[in-house]
N, C-alpha and C positions, 0 to 999 in steps of 0.2 A: 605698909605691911611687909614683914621681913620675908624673903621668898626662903621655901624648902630646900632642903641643902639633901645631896643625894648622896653625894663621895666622901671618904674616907681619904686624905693625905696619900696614902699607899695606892690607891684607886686610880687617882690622878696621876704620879708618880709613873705608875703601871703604865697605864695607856701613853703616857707622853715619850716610854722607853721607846714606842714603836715605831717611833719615825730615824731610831738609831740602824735596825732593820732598813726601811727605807731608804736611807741614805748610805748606807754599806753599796745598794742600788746604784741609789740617783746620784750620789758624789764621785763613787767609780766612774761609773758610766760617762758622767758628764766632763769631766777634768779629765779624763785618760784615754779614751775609747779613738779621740782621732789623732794622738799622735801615738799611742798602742799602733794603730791602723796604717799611718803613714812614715813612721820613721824605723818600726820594728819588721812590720809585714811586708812595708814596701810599696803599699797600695795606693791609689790617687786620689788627694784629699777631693776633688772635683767629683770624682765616680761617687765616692763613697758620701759626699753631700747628697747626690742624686738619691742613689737606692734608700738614705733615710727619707729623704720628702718624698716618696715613690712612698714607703712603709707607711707614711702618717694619713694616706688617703685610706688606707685600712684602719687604722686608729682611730680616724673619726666616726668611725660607723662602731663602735667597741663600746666607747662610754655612758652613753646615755642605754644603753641595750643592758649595760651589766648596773649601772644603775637601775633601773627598773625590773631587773630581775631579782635585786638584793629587795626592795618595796613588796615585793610579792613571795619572799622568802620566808618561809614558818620553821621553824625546826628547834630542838631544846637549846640550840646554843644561841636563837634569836637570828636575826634577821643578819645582818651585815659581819660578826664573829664567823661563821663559816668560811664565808669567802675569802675573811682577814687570812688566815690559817693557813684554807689548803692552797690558796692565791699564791702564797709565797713561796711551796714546794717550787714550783714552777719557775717562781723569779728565781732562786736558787740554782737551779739547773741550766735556765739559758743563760744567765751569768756569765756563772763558769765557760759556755759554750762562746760566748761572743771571745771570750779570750784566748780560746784553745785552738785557735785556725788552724790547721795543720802547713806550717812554714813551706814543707814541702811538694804540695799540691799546686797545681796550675792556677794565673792570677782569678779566671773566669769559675774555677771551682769554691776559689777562695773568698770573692767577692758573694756567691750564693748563700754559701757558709754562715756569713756575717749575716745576712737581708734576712734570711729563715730566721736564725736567732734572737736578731734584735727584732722582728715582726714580733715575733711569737711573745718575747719578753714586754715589752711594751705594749702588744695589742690584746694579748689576753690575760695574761699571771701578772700586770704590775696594777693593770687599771684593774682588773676586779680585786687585790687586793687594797690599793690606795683609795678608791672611791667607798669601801666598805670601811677600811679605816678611819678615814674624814666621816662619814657617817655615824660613827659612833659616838662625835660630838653631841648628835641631837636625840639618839637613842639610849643614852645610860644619867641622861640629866634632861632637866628642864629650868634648870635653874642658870640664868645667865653667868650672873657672876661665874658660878664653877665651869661655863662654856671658855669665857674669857682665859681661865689657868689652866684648864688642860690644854691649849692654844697656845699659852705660854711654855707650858711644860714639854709639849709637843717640840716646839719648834729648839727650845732650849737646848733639847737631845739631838735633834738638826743639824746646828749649828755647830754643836759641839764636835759633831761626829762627820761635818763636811769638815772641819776645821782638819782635826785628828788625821782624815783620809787623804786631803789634802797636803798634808804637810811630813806625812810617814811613805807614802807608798813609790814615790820615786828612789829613797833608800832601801822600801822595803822590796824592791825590783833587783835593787843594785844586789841586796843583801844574798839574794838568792839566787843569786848568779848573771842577773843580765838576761838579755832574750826574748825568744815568745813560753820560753816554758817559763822562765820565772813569772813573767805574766801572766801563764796558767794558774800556777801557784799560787799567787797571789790573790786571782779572783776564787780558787775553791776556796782558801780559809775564809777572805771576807763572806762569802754566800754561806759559808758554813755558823759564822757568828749571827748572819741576817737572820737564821732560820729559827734559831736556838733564841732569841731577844724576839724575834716577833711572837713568838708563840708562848714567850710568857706575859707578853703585853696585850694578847686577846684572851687570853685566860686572867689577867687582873680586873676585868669591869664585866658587867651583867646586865642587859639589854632590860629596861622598865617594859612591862607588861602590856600590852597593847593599848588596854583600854585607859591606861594612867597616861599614854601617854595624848592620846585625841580625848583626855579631859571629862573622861565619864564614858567615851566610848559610843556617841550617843549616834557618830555618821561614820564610823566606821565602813556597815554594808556599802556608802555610795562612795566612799573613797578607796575602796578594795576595788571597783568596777572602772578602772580605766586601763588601755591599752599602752604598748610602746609609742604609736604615735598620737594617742592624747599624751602625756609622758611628753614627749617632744614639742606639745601644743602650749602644753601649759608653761614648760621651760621660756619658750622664745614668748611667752604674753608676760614675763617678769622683766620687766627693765633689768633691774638691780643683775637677777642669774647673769642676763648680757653685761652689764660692767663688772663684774666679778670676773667673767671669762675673758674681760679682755684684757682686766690687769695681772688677773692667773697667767695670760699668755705674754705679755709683756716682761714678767717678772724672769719669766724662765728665757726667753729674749736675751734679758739683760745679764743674766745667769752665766749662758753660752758666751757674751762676745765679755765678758769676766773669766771666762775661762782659757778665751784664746791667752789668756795672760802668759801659759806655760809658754808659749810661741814669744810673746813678748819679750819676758825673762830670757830666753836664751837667745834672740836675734840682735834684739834692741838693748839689754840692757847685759847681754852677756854672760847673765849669772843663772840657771836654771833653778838654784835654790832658792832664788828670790822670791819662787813662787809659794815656796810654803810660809814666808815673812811674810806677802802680802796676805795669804791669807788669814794670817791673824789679825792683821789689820779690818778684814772685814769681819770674821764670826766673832770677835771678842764683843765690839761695840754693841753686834748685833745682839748676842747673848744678855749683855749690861742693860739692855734695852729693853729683851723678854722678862726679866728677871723684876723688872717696875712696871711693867706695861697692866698687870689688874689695877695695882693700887692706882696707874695715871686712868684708867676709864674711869675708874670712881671720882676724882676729883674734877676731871673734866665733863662730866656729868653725861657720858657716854662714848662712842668714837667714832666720829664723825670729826670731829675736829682737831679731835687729837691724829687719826691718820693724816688727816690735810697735813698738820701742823707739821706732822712728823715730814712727810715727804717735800715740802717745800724748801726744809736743812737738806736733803738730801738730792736735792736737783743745785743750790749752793754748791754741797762739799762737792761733787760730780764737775763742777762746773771749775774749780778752784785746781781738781787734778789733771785739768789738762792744762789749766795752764802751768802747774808743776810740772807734767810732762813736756811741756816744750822748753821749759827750762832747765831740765834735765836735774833736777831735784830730786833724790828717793826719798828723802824723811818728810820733805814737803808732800810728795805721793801719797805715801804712809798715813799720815797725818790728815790729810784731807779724805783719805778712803775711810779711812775710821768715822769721819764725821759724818758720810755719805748713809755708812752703815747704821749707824747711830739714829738717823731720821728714818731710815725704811725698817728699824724694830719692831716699833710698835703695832703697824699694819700685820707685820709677820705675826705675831702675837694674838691680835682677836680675829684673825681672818675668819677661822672655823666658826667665831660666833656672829660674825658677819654675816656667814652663808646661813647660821642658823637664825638668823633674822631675817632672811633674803626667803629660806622655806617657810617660815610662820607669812611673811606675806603672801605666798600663793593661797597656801590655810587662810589667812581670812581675807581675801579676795575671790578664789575659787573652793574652799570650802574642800580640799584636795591634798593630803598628806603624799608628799614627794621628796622624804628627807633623800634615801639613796637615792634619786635622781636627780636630786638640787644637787647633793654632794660629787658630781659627775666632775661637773665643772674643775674640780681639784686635777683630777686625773687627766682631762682632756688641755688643763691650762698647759699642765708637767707634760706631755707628750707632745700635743700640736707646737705649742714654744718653745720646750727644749729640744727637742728633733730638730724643727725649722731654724733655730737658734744654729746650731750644730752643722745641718743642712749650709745653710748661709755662711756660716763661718771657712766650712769647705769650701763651698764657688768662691767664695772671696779669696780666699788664700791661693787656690787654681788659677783662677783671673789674675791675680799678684804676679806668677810666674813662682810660688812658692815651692822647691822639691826638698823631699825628707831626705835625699841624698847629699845634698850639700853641705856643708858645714858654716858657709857664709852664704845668704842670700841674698840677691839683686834690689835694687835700691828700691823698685816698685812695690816688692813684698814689704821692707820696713816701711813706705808710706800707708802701706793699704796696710799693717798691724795697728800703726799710729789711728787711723780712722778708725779702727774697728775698736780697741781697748780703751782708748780715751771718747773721742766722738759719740761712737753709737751710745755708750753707756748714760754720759746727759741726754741722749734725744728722749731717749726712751721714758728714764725719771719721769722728762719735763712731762710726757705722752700720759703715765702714771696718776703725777699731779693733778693735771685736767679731770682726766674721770672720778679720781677720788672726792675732787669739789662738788658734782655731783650723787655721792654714795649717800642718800642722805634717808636709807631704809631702816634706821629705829625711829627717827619724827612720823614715817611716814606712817609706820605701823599703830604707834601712838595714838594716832588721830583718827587710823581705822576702827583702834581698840575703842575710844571714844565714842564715833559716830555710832558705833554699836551697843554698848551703854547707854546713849543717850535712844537709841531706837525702842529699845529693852525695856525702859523705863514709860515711856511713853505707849506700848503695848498694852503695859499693865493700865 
């Protein structure tokens, strides 16, 4: 039987803009923010490792809280739209603030400065707008297939726009003079474009009605009667939620010690513009890859096998560019990043309908609608991993004997770049791989749907 189709082209289109917003965010932030910090400000990549894993003990208590408050959300714009919205004021603001340190303040003023900002950004306005974002996967459809392409479309706008950010804004630095003010500069207009594209991408979809969406409506009263910490009960009694959070956190891991690249680029390979090359090396494939990734669940008769498949090319090409990197290859680099990227596509692609198979199994195991606090898991992946990513990339470069004053650094800091851009990036894959051979929550659900069927029938 053909399932209900809910979106419109333009619907999907709409909500996939939204992760251009987010990534105006999470692409700055992540590719800029420690050498903004240590080569502009002057700050110590060591400290400034600290006070973020110091922030993310505050961010774990965030996401599952604004999770469950989006579940308990009524209002004409539905349930997780609200929070998309005014979430983002916010992200907008501390943005701009993380980059506007004032140069000439004291280092212990200046280091406060940062910790408030980036707390506040990350622990309130990124995660209640991102987890209400991913949420709207399972609230404006029910239909898989269309979970699948807006995942795609989603991340398409991603990819595009870590690409874009990636690859403009060390000119667009240069462009405007150099500095911390150009850096100022730089992060109001992006926050300014984030704000203006999120808010036409929660104004393109319309949250399904309550009772269409639990199916007649018929347990709604006892799935409205749970607290934060049932909320948190029921998260850690889903296998699946735990391996979803840990390849969410893995991913943004792998994210950060990909992003030490700019460090790379200019220590080891000498050329800092090599970094916006490389990253096309990784969002092109990756994009090539969202861009096929419905029509591959469909022929692979779901995704499960098709993420395995994908990420086992991608612990390969990972595995191939370090040996390009000791041989001091760039097109070899190149060329094998692309294939890397090319395997971890398709995971990118139905992640969200991953997670919304992951919430249908609490629904029929505990009988318990927890889309926004399934959906957590997004926010807490992108925060605890990429902070901790970022975090770790700091002590490591501190440990190196790494200084932004230098112009040439000491031989320990290029061994310990070499581990971290080439090395960690396969461990992790490999780390990925594993749990994904396990992700095996649409058979699982199948067979629930079944035993139920078949209990149903036998009733009668």
């Amino acid at each position: 039987m053909e399932e209900r189709t809910y979106l419109k082209w333009y619907n999907k289109v709409g909500y996939g803009s939204g992760d251009i917003a987010g990534n105006v965010v999470y692409a700055f932030l992540s590719s800029f923010v420690m050498i903004y910090l240590t080569n502009t400000i002057g700050l110590s990549a060591g400290i400034v490792g600290t006070l973020i894993a110091a922030s993310k003990l505050f961010d774990g208590f965030t996401d599952i809280f604004f999770g469950s408050l989006i579940d308990k959300t009524r209002s004409r714009l539905g349930k997780a739209r609200p929070w998309m919205l005014y979430g983002y004021i916010g992200c907008a603001v501390t943005l701009a603030a993380i980059f506007a340190i004032p140069a000439d303040w004291g280092e212990t003023a200046q280091y406060a400065w940062f910790f408030i900002a980036y707390t506040l950004l990350n622990g309130v306005f990124y995660t209640a707008n991102n987890i209400a974002y991913s949420a709207l996967t399972s609230l404006v459809t029910k239909n898989s297939k269309e979970r699948v392409q807006m995942g795609s479309y989603r991340f398409i706008f991603a990819f595009s726009t870590s690409l874009l950010i990636q690859s403009v804004t060390i000119g667009f630095v240069a462009q405007c003079g150099g500095g911390a003010g150009a850096w100022r500069t730089v992060a109001i207009v992006y926050a300014l474009i984030g704000l203006f594209i999120n808010t036409i991408s929660g104004l393109s979809v319309k949250e399904l009605p309550e009772e269409e969406l639990n199916a007649g409506g018929e347990k709604k009263q006892e799935e409205e009667k749970y607290g934060l910490l049932e909320a948190f009960r029921l998260l850690l009694s889903n296998k699946f939620y735990l391996m979803i959070c840990g390849v969410y956190i893995l991913q943004q891991l792998y994210g950060a010690m990909i992003n030490v690249g700019i460090y790379y680029m200019t220590y080891v390979l000498k050329n800092e513009n090599l970094y916006g090359v490389f990253s096309w090396a990784v969002n092109i494939p990756l994009i090539v890859a969202l861009v096929f990734t419905p029509t591959l669940v469909g022929r692979w008769k779901g995704m499960y096998k098709l993420n395995l498949g994908g990420y086992i090319i991608a612990v390969a090409g990972r595995a191939l560019v370090v040996v390009a990197g000791y041989v001091g290859s760039i097109p070899m680099m190149l060329a094998f990043t692309a294939l890397a990227a090319l395997g971890q596509g398709p995971w990118q692609g139905d992640m969200n309908a991953v997670i919304a198979s992951c919430s249908e199994y609490t629904f029929l195991t505990k009988g318990k609608r927890v889309d926004g606090t399934m959906y957590s898991c997004t926010s807490l992946g992108v925060k605890l991993g990429g902070g901790l990513g970022t975090a770790i990339a700091g002590w490591l470069l501190e440990f190196s004997g790494f200084s932004g004053k230098l112009d040439v650094q000491p031989a320990s800091c290029i061994n310990m770049l070499h581990v971290m851009y080439l090395w960690l990036p396969l461990v992790i894959d490999i780390m990925i791989m594993l749990i994904l051979s396990r992700m095996k929550v649409e058979e699982t659900n199948a067979k629930l749907k079944e035993e139920k069927a078949s209990r149903d029938i036998w009733e009668l």
